[in-house]
C-alpha positions in Angstrom: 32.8 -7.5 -35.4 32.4 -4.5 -37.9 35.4 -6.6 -40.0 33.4 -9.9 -39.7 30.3 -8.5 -41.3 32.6 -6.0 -44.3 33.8 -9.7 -45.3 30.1 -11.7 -44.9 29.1 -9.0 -47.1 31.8 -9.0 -49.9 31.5 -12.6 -49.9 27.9 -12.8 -50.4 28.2 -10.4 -52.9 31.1 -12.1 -54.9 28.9 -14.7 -55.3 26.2 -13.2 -56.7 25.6 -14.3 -60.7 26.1 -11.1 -62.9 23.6 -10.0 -65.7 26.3 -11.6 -68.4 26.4 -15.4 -66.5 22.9 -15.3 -66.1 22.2 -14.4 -69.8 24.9 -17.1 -70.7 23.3 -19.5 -68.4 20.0 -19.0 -70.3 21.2 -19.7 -73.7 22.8 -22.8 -72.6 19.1 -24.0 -70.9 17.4 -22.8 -74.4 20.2 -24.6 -76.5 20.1 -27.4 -74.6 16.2 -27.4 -74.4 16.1 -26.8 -78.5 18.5 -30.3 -78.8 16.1 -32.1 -76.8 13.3 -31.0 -78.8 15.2 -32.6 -81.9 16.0 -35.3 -80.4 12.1 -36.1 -79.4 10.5 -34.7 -83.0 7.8 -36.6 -84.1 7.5 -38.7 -81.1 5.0 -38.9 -79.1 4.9 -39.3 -75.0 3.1 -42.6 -73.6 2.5 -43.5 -69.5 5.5 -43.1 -67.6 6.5 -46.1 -66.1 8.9 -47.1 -63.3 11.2 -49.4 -64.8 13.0 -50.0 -68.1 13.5 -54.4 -69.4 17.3 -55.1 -70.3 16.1 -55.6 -73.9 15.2 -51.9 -74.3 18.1 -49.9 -73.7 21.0 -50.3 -75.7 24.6 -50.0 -74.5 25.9 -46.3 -75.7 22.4 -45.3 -76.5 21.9 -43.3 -73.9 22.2 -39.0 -73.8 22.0 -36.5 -71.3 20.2 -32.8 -72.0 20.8 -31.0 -68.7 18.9 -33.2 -66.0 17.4 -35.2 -68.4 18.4 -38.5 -69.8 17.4 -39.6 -73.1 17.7 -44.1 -73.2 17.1 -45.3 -77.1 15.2 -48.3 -76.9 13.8 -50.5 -80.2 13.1 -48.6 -83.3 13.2 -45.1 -82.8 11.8 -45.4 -79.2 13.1 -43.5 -76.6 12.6 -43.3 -72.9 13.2 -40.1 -71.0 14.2 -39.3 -67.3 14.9 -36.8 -64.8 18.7 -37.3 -63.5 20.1 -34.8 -61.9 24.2 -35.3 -62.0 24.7 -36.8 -64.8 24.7 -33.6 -67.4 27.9 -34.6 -69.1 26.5 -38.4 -70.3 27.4 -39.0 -73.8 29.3 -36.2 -73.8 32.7 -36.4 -71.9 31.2 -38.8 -70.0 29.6 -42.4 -70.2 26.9 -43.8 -67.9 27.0 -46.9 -65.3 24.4 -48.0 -63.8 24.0 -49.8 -60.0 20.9 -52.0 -60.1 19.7 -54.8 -57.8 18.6 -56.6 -60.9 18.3 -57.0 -64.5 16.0 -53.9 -64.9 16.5 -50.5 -64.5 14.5 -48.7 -62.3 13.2 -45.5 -60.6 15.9 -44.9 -57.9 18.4 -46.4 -58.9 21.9 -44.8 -59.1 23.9 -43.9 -62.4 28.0 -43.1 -62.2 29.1 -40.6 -64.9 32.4 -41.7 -65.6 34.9 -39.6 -67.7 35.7 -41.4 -70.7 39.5 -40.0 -70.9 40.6 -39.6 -67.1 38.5 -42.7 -65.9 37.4 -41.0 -62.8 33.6 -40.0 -61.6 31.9 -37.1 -62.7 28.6 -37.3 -61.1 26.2 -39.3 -59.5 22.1 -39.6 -60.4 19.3 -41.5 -59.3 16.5 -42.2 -62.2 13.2 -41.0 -61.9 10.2 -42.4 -63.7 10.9 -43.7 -67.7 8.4 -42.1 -70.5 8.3 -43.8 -73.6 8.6 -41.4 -76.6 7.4 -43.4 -79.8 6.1 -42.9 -83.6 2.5 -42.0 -83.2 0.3 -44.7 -84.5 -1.7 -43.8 -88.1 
């Protein structure tokens, strides 16, 4: 018993993140946060809505920063959701989506598929869409 409980221990302790990985895990959430940012300058959020027409996302235009996915629609639109599993999207990896129709919508499920091996990377379901446009004058 006494052996059981050494090992529980050492291996909840192995697991623990040190002061380095979390540091390093930071700077990637700030970097990645900061890109966003750039991406999104000088746009402005609108009502979130649950479903994006065929005719506003554009095949390749689409990026991932951490959980969230960035879809460029007309102009210098974008539209901006929560998808947890599909970090590495236009990256190493390119997006596929499974839809019941012609739009895409809240819940439905994106494959990130590995653009050299072919295989999946990660699965995501989409949350709600917010358009990100030029602010009117």
């Amino acid at each position: 018993m006494r052996v059981l409980l050494v090992a529980v221990a050492l291996g909840a302790t192995a697991c623990a993140e040190t002061p380095k990985e979390t540091a390093n895990r930071a700077a990637s959430a700030d970097k990645t946060r900061a890109a966003l940012d750039r991406e999104l300058a000088g746009l402005v959020p609108g009502a979130p809505q649950s479903c994006l027409e065929t005719f506003q996302r554009r095949a390749g235009g689409v990026k991932a920063f951490g959980e969230t996915l960035v879809f460029a629609g007309p102009g210098r639109t974008r539209y901006v959701t929560t998808a947890a599993g599909c970090e590495r999207v236009g990256d190493t990896d390119y997006l596929i989506t499974q839809t019941p129709s012609t739009r895409l919508c809240r819940g439905d499920i994106g494959l990130a598929i590995n653009r050299t091996a072919q295989f999946q990377n990660g699965g995501c379901s989409m949350g709600d869409f917010t358009p990100y446009t030029v602010p009117r004058r």
